[in-house]
Structures are given as structure tokens and as C-alpha cells.
N, C-alpha and C positions, 0 to 999 in steps of 0.2 A: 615477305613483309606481312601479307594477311595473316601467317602463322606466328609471329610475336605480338600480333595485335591478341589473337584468340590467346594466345598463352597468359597474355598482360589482363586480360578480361578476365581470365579463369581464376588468376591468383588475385585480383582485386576482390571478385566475388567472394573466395575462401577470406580472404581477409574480412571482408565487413561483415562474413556468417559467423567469421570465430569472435569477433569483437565486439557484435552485438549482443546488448546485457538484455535480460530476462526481469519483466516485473515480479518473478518469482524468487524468494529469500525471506532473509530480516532486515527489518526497517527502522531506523531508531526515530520515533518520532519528534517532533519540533512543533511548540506551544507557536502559531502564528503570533499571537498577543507579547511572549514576553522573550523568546526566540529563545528557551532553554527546552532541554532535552528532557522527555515525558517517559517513556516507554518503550519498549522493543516490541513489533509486531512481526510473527513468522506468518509469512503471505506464500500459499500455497492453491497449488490448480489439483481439482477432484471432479472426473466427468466431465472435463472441458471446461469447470466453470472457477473463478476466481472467488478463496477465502482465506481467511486471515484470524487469528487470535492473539491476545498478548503475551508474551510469552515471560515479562519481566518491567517489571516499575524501575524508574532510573530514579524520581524523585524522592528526595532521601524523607522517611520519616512515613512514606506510605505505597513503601517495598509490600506491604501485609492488607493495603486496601481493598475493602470490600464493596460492594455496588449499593447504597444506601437508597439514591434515589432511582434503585428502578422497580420496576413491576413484576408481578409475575414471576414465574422461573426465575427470574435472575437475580429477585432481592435479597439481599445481604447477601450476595454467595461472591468469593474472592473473585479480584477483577484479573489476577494472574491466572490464563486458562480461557478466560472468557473469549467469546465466539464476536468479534465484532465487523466484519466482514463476509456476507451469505451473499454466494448465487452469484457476483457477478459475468457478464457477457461479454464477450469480445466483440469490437465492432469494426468496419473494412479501414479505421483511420487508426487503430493498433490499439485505443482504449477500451477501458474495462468500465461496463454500466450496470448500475440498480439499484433497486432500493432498500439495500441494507448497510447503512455504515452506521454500526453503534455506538455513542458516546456515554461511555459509563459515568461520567464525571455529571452529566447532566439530564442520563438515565433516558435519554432519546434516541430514536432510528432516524437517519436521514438517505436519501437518494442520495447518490451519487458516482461520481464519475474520478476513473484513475488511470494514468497514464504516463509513462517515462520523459521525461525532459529532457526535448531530442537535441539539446546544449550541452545535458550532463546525463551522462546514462546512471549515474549510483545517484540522481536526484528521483524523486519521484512525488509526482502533484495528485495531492488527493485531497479533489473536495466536496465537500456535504451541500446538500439544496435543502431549500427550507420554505417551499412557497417560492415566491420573485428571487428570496436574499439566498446568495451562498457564500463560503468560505473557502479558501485554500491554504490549505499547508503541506510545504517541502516535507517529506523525508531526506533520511539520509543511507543510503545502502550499507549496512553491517558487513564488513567483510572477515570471511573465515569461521 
């Protein structure tokens, strides 16, 4: 009897190791405001640490956009490519922290915080701090 318990534990374990998803892929982004699809983001781990760039505009007409309002390094240089995710950490509650999420659109860095929607694994919440106010918006996991 003990030994179909351990067998039953064994294969449950393999089961929820093979089925749990990775915050690591492509993410097709989602405007919170108007709930249409913005961008594809490839989110990648380098050095233990969580980044991300975009890899492709979905919004038709500014597939070719360039970074207008930002500063520094970054202005006018295309938004296809750009680095908007640095450095984040992993913490003992599975999320990913720090202070780099970049909004090209509004040419600002925000803190923030990202981590799997433990409802939907191909969801994923990621959102920007701003002072007291923050934001969240779903992605959606790119599959293949």
C-alpha cells in the first residue's frame, strides 16, 4: 500500500514538473485601456536574471516605429529590437522584481513586478509602479 502511495507521489510530482510553464518565451502584449494586441515581447533569462525586448509591432501602421519620446540612447532608434526589460530578480513567491520596464510609447522606465497567473500559465501579469499608482496588464503566451 505505501509503495502505490510513493509511486502515486512520484508521478504526480513528474506530472506538475512537466506541466509547469516558464515565464520564459514570447509574449504578445495587451493594451489594458483598449484590450487589443500591441507587440510581441521575447522574455529571456541571462545570469539568473529576467529580460525582455520586442521583437515585433502587431499594431498595424507602426510595424516601422521608432522611439520619439525617449532620451538618450534610445531616441529615434526603432522600437523593434529595443531592450525594455533589465535586470529583473527572482523572489521566494516565483515573481520577477526591478526597476526596469520600459515604455517606449511614453519614453519612461518603471519598477516593476512580473509573474505567471497561477489560473493560467500562458497568462502572464506585468505591471509598472509609478510612485503610490500602478498598472497591470495580461499578456498572452505566444505559442511555437
Amino acid at each position: 500500500m505505501a509503495k502505490r502511495f510513493f509511486v502515486f507521489g512520484v508521478c504526480l510530482f513528474l506530472t506538475y514538473t512537466v506541466s509547469s510553464q516558464s515565464v520564459f518565451g514570447q509574449w504578445k502584449t495587451i493594451d489594458d485601456r483598449t484590450g487589443n494586441p500591441k507587440a510581441i515581447v521575447s522574455i529571456y533569462e541571462m545570469d539568473g536574471l529576467m529580460h525582455g525586448k520586442i521583437v515585433k509591432i502587431l499594431e498595424k501602421g507602426k510595424e516601422n516605429a521608432r522611439c520619439i519620446k525617449c532620451d538618450g540612447d534610445r531616441k529615434n532608434k526603432p522600437i523593434v529590437g529595443m531592450k525594455i526589460i533589465d535586470s529583473l530578480e527572482k523572489n521566494s513567491d516565483g515573481e520577477w522584481k526591478g526597476k526596469t520596464l520600459f515604455d517606449p510609447e511614453q519614453g519612461m522606465t518603471f519598477k516593476c513586478k512580473i509573474w505567471l497567473n497561477p489560473k493560467n500559465q500562458n497568462e502572464l501579469k506585468v505591471r509598472g509602479y509609478l510612485a503610490f499608482f500602478y498598472r497591470t496588464q495580461t499578456w498572452i503566451r505566444v505559442e511555437g
